[in-house]
N, C-alpha and C positions, 0 to 999 in steps of 0.2 A: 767348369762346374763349381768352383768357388765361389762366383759371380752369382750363381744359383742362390747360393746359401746367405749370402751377403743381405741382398733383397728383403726377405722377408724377417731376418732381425731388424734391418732398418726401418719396417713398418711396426714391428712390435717398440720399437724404443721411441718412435714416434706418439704410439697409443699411451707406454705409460709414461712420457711425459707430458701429453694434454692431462691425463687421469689425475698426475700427483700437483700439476696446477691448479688443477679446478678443486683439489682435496684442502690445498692451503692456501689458493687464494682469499688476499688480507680484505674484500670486499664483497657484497652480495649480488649475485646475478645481474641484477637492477644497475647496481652502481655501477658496476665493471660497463655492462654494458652501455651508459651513459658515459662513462670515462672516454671508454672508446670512439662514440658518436661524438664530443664535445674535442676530442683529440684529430677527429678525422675533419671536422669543420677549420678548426685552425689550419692543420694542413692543407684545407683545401684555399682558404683565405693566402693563408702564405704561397702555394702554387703562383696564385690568382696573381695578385703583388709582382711577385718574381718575374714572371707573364708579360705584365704590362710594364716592366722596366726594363725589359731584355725589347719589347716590340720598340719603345721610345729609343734607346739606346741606338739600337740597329737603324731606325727611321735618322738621327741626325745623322750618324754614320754614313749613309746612303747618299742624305743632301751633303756632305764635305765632300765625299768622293765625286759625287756630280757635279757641284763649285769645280774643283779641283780638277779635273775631263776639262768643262769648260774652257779654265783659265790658261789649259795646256794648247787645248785647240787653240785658242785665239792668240797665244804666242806662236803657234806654229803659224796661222796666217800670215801675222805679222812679220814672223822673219822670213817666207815666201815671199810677200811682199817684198818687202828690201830686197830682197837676190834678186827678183824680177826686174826694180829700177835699178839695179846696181849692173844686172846685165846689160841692160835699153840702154843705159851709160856709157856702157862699154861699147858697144856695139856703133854708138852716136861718132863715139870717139875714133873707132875704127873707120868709119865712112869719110870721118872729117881729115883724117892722116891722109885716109887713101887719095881723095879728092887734092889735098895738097900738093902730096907728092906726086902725081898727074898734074896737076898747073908748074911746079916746079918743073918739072921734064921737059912738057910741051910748050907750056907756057901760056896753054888756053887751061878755061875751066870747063872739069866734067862735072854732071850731071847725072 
């Protein structure tokens, strides 16, 4: 019930403070309201501004991060690469022991 009562003085102290603004506002109708219009256009310039440096911004951001994806792939290829020939290597090498060590035993070559 407090809650109640709360309310409606918060719209009354709302009322007389528009009333005692508009009573000693230092400018006339006119002006005030151009003050505001000519305040609300800067504002809206400076959004604008802000807008288009925040889009630029984010835009190279985007392309470093995309470089940077790239440059990662292409060293991940690369070092799949290598292990693939480092394997094949390996692999050449084993055939060639095994093969050895079969001519050494028998004393013919496998195949």
């Amino acid at each position: 019930m407090d809650e109640d009562k709360r309310i409606p003085y918060f719209f009354l102290g709302v009322g007389i403070g528009v009333a005692v603004g508009i009573l000693f506002a230092p400018k006339s109708g006119e002006e005030t309201r151009t003050l505001i219009r000519s305040k609300a256009d800067e504002s809206k310039d400076y959004l604008k501004r802000k807008s288009e440096e925040s889009k630029d911004f984010l835009k190279r951001k985007s392309e470093d991060l995309r470089e940077q994806a790239v440059e990662a792939v292409d060293k991940g290829k690369s070092a799949l690469q290598r292990q693939k020939e480092q394997l094949a290597a390996a692999v050449d090498a084993g055939k060639q022991a095994y093969r050895e060590s079969i001519k050494e035993e028998t004393g013919f070559a496998a195949d």
